[in-house]
C-alpha positions in Angstrom: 19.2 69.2 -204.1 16.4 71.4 -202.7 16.2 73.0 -199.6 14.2 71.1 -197.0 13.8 73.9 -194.8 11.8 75.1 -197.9 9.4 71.7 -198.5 9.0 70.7 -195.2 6.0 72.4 -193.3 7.0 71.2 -189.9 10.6 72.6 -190.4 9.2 76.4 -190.9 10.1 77.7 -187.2 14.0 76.1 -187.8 15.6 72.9 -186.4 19.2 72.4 -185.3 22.0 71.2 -186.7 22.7 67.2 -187.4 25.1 65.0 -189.3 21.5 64.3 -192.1 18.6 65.3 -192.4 16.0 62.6 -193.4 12.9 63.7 -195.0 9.9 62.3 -194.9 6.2 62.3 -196.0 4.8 63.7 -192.0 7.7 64.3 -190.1 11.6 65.2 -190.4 14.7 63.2 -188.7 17.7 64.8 -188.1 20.4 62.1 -187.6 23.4 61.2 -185.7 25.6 59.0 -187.1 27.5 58.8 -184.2 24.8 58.2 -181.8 23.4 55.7 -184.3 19.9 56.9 -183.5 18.5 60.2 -184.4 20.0 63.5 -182.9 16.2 65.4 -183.2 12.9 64.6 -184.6 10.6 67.3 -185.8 7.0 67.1 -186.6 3.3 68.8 -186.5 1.0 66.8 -184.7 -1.8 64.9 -186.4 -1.4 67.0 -189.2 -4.5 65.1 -191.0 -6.7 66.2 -187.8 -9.4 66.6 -190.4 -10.0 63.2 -191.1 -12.4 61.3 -188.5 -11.2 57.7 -188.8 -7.8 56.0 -187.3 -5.6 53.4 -189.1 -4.8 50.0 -186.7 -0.7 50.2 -185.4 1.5 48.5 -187.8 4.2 47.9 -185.2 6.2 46.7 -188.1 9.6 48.1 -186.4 12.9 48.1 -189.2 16.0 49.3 -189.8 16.0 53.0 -192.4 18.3 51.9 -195.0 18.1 55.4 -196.3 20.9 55.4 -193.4 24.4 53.7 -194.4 24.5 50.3 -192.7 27.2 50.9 -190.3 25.8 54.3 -189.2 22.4 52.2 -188.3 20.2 50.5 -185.4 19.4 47.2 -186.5 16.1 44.8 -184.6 19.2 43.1 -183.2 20.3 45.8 -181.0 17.0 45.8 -178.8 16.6 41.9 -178.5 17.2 41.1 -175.3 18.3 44.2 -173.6 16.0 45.2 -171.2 15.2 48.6 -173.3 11.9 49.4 -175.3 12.3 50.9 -179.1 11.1 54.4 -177.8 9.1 56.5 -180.4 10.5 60.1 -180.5 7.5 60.8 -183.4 4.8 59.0 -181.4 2.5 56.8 -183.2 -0.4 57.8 -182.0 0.4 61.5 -183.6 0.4 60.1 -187.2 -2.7 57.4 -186.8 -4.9 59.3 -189.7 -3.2 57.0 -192.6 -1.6 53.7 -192.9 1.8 54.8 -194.1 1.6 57.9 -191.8 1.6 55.7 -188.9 3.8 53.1 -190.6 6.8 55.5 -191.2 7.1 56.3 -187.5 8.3 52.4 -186.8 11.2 53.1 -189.1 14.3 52.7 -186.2 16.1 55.8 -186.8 12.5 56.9 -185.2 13.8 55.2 -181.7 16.0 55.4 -179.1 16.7 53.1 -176.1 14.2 53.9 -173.4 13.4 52.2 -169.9 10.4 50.7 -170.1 8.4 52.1 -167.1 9.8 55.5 -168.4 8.3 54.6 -171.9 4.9 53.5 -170.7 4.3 56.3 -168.1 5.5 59.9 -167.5 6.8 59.8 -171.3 3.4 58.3 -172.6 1.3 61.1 -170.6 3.2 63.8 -172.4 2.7 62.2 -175.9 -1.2 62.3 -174.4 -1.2 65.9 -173.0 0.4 67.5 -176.3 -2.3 65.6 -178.3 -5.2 67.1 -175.8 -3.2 70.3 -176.3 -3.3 69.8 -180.1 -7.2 69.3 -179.8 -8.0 72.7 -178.1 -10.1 74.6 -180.8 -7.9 77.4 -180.3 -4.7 75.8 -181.8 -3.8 75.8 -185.2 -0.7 73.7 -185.3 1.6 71.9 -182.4 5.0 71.4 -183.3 7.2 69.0 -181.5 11.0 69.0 -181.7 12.3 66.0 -179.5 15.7 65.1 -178.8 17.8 62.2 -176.8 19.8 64.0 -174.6 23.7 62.7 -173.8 25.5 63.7 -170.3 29.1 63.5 -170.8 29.8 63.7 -167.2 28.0 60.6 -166.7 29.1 56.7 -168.5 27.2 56.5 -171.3 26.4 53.0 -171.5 25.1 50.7 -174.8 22.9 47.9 -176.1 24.1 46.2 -179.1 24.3 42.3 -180.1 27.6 40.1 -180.9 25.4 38.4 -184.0 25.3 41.7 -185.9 28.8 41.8 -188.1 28.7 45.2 -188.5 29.4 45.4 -184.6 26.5 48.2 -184.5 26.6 49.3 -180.5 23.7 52.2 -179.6 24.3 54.4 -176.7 21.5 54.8 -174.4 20.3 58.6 -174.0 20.4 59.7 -170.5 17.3 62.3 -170.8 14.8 63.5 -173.4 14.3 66.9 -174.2 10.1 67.3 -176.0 10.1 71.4 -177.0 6.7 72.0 -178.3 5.7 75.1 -180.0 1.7 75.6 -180.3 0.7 78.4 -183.1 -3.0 79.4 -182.2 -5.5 80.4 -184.6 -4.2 84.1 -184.2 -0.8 83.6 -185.3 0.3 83.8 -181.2 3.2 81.4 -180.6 4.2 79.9 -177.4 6.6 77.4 -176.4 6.4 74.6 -173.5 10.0 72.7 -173.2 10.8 69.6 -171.5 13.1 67.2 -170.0 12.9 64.1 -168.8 15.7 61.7 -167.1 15.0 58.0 -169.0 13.8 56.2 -165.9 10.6 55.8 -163.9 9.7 59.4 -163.3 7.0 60.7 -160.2 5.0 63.6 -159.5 3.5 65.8 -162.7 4.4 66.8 -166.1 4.8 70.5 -164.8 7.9 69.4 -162.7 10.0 68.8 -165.7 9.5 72.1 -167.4 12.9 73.7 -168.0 14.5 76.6 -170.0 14.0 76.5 -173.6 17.9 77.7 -173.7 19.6 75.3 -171.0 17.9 72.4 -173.2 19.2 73.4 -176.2 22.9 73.7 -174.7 22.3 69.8 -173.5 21.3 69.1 -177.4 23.8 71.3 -179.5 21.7 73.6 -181.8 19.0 76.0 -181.5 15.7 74.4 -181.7 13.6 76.9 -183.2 16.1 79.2 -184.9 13.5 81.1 -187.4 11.5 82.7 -184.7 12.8 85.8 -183.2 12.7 86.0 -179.0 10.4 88.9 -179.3 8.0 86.8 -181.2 7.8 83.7 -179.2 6.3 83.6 -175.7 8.2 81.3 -173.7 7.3 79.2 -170.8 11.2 79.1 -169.2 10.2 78.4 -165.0 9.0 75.2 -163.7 6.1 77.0 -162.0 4.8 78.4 -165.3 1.4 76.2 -165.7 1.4 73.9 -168.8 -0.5 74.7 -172.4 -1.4 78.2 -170.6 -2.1 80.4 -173.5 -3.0 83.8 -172.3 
């Protein structure tokens, strides 16, 4: 089997650890079988920035049967519960190609999110790492994000009686986004965040935390192939976003 760590361009800076690692054609999953959902998604945004044009949104949401069937999300878990299918790849990063954006519906793509988390604070960072992306200055924006699980807190689950396989999902407490930008100089610098999965106030700056006290949350380094003395990292919640002096 070859080395995806070799193949993969987003996975160059490292990724941590996971039950499987699902390749794909724009972006990397690494699962959790016993989240049912994925433990860390890793990807370069827009990588096809070159192209002018934008396909339509499939939202043809299914189950990734490259996933054994009782390790999986089915449609069934989301009907009814009060929880949108949450893209951890957002859509509108992959939008150059039909099967580029098609591939980020695939459910081991999602995890339970509160709506009016979804559609707001959530949806403006998607927005501001895509105007970050833009800048003419960037070269590449990776994007590690990752459901985070508090074990001091009941971690509760949506799920549906009709499904035989008795397929339960937990709902993530947080999200962690780490985004690592690579200007045209070969300068790295590094933005984490984290995000409580509920209606959120104030700005994106206010949920700025240590690259380090994430990962701790996640289990696993997140970029494990950069050296600390190489990577310039925005730790304190006062540090102003995509600042890259």
């Amino acid at each position: 089997m070859r080395d995806p760590f070799q193949i993969q361009p987003e996975l160059r800076y490292g990724a941590p650890v996971c039950d499987e690692i699902l390749t794909g054609r724009y972006f990397t999953i690494g699962y959790s079988w016993y989240f049912r959902q994925a433990k860390w998604v890793l990807e370069i945004t827009n990588p096809n920035r070159r192209f002018e044009w934008e396909t339509e949104r499939p939202n043809n949401f299914r189950a990734d049967i490259r996933i054994p069937r009782r390790f999986r999300a089915g449609l069934k878990a989301y009907e009814g519960s009060g929880y949108d299918r949450g893209h951890l790849v957002a859509s509108a990063n992959h939008d150059e190609l039909e099967i580029q954006s098609s591939e980020t519906f695939l459910l081991s793509n999602m995890s339970p999110q509160k709506p009016d988390f979804n559609r707001r604070m959530w949806r403006d960072l998607e927005m501001a790492i895509r105007r970050l992306n833009a800048k003419k200055s960037i070269l590449e924006t990776y994007v590690l994000t990752a459901p985070v699980f508090y074990f001091d807190q009941k971690v509760e689950t949506i799920g549906n009686d009709s499904d035989k396989y008795g397929i339960d999902v937990p709902i993530p407490h947080a999200f962690v986004k780490s985004v690592l930008a690579e200007d045209n100089r070969g300068r790295l610098k590094l933005w984490t965040f984290e995000m409580k999965n509920r209606r959120l106030t104030g700005n994106l700056e206010d949920y700025l935390v240590s690259t380090y006290d994430a990962e701790q949350k996640v289990g696993g380094r997140f970029w494990d192939r950069v050296s600390g003395a190489d990577l310039h990292s925005q730790k304190r919640r006062s540090n102003k976003m995509w600042s890259l002096d």
